[in-house]
C-alpha positions as semicolon CSV with decimal commas, in nm:
position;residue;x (nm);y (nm);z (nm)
1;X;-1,945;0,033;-4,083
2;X;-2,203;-0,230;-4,090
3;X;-2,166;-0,576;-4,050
4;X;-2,390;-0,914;-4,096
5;X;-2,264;-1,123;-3,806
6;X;-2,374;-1,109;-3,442
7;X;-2,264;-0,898;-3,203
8;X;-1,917;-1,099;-3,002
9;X;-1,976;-0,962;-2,683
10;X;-1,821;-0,980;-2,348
11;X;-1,464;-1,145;-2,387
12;X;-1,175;-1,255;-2,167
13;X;-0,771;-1,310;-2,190
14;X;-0,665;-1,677;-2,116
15;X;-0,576;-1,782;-1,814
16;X;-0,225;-1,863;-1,926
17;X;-0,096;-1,529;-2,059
18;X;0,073;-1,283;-1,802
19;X;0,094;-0,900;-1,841
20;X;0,406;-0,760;-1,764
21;X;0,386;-0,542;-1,426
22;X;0,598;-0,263;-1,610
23;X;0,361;-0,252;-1,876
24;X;0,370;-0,047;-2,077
25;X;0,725;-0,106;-2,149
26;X;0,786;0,212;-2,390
27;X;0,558;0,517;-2,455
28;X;0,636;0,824;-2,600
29;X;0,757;0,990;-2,238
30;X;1,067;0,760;-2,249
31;X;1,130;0,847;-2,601
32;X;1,443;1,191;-2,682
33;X;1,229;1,325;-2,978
34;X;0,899;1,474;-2,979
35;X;0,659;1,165;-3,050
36;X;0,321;1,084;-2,930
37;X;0,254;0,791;-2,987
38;X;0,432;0,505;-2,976
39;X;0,316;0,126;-3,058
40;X;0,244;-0,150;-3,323
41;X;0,646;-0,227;-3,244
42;X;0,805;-0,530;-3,402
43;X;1,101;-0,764;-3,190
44;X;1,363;-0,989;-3,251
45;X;1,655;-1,083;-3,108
46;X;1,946;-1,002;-3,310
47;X;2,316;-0,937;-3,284
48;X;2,295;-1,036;-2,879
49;X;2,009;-0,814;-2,782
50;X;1,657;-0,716;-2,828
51;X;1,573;-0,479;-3,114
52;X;1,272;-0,321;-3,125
53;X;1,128;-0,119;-3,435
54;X;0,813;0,077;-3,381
55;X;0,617;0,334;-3,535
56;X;0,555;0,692;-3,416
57;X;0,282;0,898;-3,483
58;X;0,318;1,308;-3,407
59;X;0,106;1,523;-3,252
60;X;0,001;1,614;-2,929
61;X;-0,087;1,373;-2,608
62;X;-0,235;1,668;-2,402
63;X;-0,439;1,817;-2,652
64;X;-0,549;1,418;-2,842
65;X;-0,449;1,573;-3,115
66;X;-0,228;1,381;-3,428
67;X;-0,036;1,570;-3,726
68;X;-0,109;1,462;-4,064
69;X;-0,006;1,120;-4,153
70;X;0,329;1,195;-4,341
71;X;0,470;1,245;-4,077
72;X;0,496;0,934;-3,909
73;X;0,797;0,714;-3,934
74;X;0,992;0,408;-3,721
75;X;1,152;0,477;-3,435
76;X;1,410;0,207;-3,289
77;X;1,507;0,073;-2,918
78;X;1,717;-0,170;-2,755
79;X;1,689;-0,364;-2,472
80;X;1,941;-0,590;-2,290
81;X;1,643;-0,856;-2,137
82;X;1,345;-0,745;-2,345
83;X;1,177;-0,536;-2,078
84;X;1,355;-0,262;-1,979
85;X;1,417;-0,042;-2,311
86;X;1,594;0,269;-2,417
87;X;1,516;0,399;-2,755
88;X;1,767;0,528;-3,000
89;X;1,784;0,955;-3,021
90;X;1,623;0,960;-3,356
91;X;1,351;0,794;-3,595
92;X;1,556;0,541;-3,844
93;X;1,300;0,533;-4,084
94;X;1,093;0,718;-4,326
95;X;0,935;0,694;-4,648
96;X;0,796;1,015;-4,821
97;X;0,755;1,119;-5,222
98;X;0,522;1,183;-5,434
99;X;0,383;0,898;-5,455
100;X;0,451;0,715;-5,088
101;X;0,274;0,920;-4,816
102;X;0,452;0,718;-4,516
103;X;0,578;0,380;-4,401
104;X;0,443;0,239;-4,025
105;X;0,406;-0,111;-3,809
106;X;0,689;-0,307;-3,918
107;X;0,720;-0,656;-3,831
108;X;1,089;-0,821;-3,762
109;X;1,270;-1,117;-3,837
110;X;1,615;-1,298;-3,814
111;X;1,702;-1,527;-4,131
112;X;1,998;-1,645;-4,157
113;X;2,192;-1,417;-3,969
114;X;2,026;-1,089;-4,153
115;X;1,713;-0,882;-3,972
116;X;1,408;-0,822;-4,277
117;X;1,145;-0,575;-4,175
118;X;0,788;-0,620;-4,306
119;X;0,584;-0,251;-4,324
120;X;0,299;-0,088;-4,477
121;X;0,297;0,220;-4,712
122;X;0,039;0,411;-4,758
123;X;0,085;0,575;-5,139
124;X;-0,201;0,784;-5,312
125;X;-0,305;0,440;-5,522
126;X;-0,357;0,223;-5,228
127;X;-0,183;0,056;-4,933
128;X;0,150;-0,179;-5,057
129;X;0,340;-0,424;-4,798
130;X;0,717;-0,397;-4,836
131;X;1,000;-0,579;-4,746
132;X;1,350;-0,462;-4,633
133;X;1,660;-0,606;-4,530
134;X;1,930;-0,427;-4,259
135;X;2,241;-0,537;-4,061
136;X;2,292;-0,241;-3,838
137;X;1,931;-0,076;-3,833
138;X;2,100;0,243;-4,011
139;X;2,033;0,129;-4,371
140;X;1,744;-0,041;-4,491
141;X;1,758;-0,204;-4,837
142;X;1,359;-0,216;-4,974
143;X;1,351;-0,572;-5,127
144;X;1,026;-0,550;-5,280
145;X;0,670;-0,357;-5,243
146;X;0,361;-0,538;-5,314
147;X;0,068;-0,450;-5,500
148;X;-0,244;-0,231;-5,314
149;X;-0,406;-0,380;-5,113
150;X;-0,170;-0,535;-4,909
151;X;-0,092;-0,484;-4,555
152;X;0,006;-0,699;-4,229
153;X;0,280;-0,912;-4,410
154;X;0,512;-1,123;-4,153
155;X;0,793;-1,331;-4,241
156;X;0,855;-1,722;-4,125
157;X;1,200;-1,707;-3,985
158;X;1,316;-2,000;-4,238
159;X;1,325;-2,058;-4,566
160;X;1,021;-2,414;-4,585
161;X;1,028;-2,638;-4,871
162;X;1,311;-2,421;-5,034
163;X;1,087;-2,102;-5,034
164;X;1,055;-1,804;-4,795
165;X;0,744;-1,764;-4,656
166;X;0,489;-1,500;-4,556
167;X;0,150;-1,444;-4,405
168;X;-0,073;-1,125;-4,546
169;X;-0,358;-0,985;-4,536
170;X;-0,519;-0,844;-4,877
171;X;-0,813;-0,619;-4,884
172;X;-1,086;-0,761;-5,091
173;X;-1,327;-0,526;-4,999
174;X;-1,559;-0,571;-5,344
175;X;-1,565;-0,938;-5,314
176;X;-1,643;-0,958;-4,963
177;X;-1,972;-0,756;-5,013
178;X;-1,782;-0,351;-4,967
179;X;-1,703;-0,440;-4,587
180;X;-1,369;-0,530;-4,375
181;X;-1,386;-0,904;-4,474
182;X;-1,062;-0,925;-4,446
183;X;-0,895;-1,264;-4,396
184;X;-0,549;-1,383;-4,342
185;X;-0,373;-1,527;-4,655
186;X;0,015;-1,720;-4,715
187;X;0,223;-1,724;-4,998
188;X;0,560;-1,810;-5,091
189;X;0,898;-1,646;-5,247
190;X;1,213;-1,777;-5,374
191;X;1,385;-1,459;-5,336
192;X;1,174;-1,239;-5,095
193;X;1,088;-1,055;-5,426
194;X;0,878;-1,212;-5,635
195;X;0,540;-1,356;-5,451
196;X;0,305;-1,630;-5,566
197;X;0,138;-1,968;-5,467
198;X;-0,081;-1,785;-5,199
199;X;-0,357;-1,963;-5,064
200;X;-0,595;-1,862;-4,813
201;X;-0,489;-1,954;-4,485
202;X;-0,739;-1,840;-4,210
203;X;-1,054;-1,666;-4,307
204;X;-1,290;-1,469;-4,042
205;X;-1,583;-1,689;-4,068
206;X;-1,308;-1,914;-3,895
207;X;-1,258;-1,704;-3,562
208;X;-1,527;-1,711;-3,308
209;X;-1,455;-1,414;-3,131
210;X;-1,472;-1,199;-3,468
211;X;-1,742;-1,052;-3,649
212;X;-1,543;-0,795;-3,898
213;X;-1,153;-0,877;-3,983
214;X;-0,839;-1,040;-3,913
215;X;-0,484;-1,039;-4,026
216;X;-0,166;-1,171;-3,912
217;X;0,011;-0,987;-3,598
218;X;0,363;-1,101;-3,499
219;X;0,606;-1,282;-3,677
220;X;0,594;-1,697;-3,638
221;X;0,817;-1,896;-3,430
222;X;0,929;-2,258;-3,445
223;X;0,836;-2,516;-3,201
224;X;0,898;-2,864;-3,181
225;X;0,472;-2,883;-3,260
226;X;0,475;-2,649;-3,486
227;X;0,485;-2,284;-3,634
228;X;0,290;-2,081;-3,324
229;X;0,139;-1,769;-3,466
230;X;-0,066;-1,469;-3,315
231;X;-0,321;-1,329;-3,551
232;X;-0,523;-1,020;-3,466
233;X;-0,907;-1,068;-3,454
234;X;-1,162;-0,736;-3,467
235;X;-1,502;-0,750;-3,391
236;X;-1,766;-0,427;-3,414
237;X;-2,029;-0,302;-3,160
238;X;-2,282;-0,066;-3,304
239;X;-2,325;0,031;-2,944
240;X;-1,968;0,146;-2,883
241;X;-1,918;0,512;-2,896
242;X;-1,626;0,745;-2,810
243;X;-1,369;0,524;-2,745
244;X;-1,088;0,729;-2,795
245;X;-0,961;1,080;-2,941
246;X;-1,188;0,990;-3,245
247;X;-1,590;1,116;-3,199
248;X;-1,648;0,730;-3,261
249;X;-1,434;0,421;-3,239
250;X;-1,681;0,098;-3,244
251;X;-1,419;-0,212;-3,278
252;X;-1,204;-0,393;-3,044
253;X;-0,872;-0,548;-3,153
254;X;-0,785;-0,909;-2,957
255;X;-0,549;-1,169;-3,018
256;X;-0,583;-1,519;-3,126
257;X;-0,299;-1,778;-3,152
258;X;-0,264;-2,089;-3,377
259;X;-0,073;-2,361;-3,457
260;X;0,101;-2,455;-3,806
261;X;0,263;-2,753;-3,989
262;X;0,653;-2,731;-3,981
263;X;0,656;-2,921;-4,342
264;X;0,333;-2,722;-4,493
265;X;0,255;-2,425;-4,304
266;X;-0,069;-2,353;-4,511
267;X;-0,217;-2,634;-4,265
268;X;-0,377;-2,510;-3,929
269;X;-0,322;-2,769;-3,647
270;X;-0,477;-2,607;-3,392
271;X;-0,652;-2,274;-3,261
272;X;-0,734;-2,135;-2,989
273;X;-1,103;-2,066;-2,967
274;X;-1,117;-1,778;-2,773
275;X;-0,885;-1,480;-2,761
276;X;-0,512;-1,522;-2,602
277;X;-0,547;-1,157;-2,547
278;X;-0,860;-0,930;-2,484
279;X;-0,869;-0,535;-2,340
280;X;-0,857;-0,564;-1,982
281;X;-0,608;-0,352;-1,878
282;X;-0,624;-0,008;-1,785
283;X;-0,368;0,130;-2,066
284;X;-0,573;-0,089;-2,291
285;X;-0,916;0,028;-2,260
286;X;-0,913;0,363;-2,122
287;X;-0,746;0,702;-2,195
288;X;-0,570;0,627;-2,586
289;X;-0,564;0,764;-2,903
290;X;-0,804;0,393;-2,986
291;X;-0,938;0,235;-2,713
292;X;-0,999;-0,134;-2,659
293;X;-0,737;-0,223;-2,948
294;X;-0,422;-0,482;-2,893
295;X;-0,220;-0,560;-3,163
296;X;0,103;-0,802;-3,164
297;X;0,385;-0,777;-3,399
298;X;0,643;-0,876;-3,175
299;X;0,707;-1,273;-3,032
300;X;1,056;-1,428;-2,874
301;X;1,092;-1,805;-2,757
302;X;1,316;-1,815;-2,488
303;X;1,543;-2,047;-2,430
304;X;1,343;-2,134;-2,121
305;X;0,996;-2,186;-2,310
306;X;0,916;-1,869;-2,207
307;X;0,732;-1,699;-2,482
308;X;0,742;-1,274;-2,521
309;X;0,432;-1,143;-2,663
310;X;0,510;-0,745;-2,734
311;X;0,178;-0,557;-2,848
312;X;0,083;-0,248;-2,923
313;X;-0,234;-0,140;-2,715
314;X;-0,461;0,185;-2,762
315;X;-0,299;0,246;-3,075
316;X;-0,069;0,418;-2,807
317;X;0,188;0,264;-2,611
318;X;0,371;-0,086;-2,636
319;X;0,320;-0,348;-2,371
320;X;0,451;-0,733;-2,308
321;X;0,262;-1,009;-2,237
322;X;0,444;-1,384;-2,126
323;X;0,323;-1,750;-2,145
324;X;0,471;-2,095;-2,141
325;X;0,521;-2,200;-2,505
326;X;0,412;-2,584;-2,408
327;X;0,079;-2,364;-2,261
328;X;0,034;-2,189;-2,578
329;X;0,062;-2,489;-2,821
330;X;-0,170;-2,688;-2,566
331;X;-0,399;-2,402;-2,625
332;X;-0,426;-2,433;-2,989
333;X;-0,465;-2,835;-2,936
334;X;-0,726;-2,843;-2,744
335;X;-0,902;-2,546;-2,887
């Protein structure tokens, strides 16, 4: 894929994010079924513990090999501090028809006592975001399904200005000259069904340390500063080869974070101007079904201020990361 802007080069994590040491904290070894890979997981803390969602793709880890893409489905596990995990016997959900060809990386959040999952489905007419609601993680009502194509959807964890709230990212692929130009948008709901007033929020022009697309990645919190937000940045290297089970895999996936207005979240206080999160480590660069990729979709604010950051990395395995929220917002601030 070809793209007009320069190539990003070398690039580092910040200083003031810590990788867990038990990283990664759930692969597809610790999981009773099957799976191979395991990752692009979304977190929340509901009903007194840690949930975690997260998609599983089949096939074989030995062999780099994946089954068709019907097969994969969500997976869930629980955790009692949001490190160590154990995930449930079986996959909790799946979407398959005619039409729907699967439903992967969900994103969670809490409102008002309930747990929504954002997801994307592929279908034969393009990729749709959806929307369910659950209160035990064995049902899932589907709220609504977008239009193609629409992926990367995250909820705000409160209804602002009397609406609900979501991030997205579409796919204008004509408009933005037939490559990923993607860019991350925010619109607003009063019923988590019916979507309008959607502004642009963040395009890639915007990001320093990308030079193809970007999107939302987990769900935003609430700070006294604002709404903190990690948003997933790719950049492409013509140079990059095999990087992966693929014959080629040129991008790399980081992580930026920014800061939003607790009265009009479609304002950008702050962001950081170089990645939170880069590949670095081992089980992020080296030996996955996508090298060099991170990808959040899970964040917690701890009582504490401690902040956990739970990414998917090599399109493979799921990992935390930890930082000090008054760190983070200082980090949008001051750029």
């Amino acid at each position: 894929m070809k793209t007009n802007m320069p190539i990003i080069g070398a690039l580092e994590s910040s200083l003031l994010i810590r990788r867990h040491p038990d990283n990664p904290v759930l692969d597809a070894a610790r999981v009773p079924y099957p799976t191979a890979l395991v990752f692009n997981a979304g977190v929340a803390k509901f009903g007194g513990r840690y949930v975690m969602v997260f998609r599983n793709d089949y096939g074989s880890l030995e062999k780099q090999t994946i089954e068709p893409s019907h097969t994969t489905d969500l997976g869930i596990a629980f955790s009692d501090d949001g490190i160590h995990w154990t995930a449930g016997p079986k996959p909790v959900f799946k979407l398959r028809d005619e039409e729907i060809v699967r439903a992967y990386d969900p994103r969670l959040t809490v409102i008002d006592g309930r747990c929504y999952m954002c997801f994307a489905v592929d279908t034969r007419h393009g990729i749709r975001g959806g929307i369910a609601v659950t209160d035990d993680f064995e049902s899932f009502d589907i709220l609504s399904l977008s239009t193609p194509d629409l992926r990367n959807m995250v909820l705000f964890p409160e209804r602002i200005g009397g609406n609900y709230v979501r991030l997205e990212r579409p796919f204008t692929v004509y408009s933005r000259g037939g490559v990923d130009r993607f860019d991350t948008w925010i619109s607003e709901s009063p019923d988590l069904i019916y979507w309008g007033r959607s502004e642009l929020l963040l395009s890639v022009e915007q990001v320093p340390f990308a030079n193809d697309k970007i999107g939302p990645a987990a769900p935003p919190v609430k700070t006294s500063k604002g709404w903190l937000t990690t948003f997933h940045a790719v950049d492409i290297d013509p140079a990059r080869g095999k990087n992966g089970w693929e014959p080629s895999w040129k991008k790399r996936y980081t992580t930026g974070i920014m800061l939003l207005d607790l009265d009009n979240p479609k304002k950008i206080l702050g962001m950081s101007a170089s990645p939170l999160l880069a590949p670095e480590a081992a089980y992020e660069t080296d030996g996955g079904f996508r090298n060099n990729v991170i990808f959040p979709g899970g964040m917690v604010l701890e009582e504490d201020g401690e902040v956990k950051i739970y990414y998917g990395a090599n399109d493979t395995v799921e990992c935390l990361a930890t930082a000090h929220v008054d760190d983070l917002i200082r980090l949008c601030l001051e750029g």
